[in-house]
N, C-alpha and C positions, 0 to 999 in steps of 0.2 A: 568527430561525431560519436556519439554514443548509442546503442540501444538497447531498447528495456522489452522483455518478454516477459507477461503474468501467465500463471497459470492457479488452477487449484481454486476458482469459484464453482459454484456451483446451487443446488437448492437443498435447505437444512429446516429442518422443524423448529420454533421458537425453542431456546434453549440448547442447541445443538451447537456444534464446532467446526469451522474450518480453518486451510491455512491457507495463506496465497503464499506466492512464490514470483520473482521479479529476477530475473536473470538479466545484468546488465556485459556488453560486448562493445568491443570499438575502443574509444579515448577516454576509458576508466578514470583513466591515473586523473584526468583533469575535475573527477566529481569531487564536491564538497561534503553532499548531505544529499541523501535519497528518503522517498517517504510513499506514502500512500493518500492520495487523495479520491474522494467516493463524488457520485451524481447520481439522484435518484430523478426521478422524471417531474420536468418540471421546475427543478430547482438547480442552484447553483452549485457548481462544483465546490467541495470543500476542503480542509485539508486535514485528515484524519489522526496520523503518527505520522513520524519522520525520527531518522536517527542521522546524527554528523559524521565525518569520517571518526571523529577520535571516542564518538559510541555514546555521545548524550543523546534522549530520547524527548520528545515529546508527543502528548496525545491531545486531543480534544476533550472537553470535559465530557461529552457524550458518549465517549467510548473507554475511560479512566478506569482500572480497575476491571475490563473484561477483554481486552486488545492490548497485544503486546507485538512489538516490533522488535527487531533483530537484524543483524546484516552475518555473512559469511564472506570476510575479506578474499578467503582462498577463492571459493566457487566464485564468487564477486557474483551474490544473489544477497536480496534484503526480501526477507519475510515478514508476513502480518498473519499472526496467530489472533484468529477471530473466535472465543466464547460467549456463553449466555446471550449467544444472539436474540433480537428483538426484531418483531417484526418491520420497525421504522431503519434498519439498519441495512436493509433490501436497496441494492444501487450498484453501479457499474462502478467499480472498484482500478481507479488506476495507479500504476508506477510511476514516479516522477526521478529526477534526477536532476539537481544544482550544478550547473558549467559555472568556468570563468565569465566575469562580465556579466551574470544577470541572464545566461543562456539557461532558459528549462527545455529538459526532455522528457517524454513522454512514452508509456507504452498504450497500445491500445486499447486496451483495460479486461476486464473480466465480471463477469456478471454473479453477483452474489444475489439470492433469492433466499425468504427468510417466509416460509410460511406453512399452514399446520393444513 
């Protein structure tokens, strides 16, 4: 079992910065690739960045160039560095985490609010 703790949302003016913070605990060793995926109301969860264990990243085109993810193998935390936020970027921001077999894990998420 693994588990993912976010921290670090919150409410930012368009244009402003946050970071999240996902502290994973438990059966590490068995993750492949951790990420962030957001749900804004309404709509479908999506999958935002994600980084592998060997540190390739991916983003969504909607967040390219303003969102940057990172992992700290020591602390065993993956961060999402959030700029020039928009107001469409406003959503429950959650940690995920790749098991063996096709297992995801899940943090509860954290609330990103995006408005002036």
């Amino acid at each position: 079992q693994v588990q993912l703790v976010e921290s670090g949302g919150g409410l930012v003016q368009p244009g402003g910065s946050l970071r999240l913070s996902c502290a994973a605990s438990g059966s590490i060793f068995s993750i492949s690739a951790m990420g962030w995926y957001r749900q804004a109301p309404g709509e479908q969860r999506e999958l935002v960045a994600g980084i592998t264990s060997g540190g390739s990243t991916y983003y969504a085109d909607s967040v390219k160039g303003r969102f940057t993810v990172s992992r700290d193998n020591v602390k065993n935390t993956v961060y999402l560095q959030l700029n020039s936020l928009k107001l469409e970027d406003t959503a429950v921001y959650y940690c995920h985490a790749a098991g063996p077999g096709s297992v995801d894990y899940w943090g509860r998420g954290t609330q990103v609010t995006v408005s002036s």
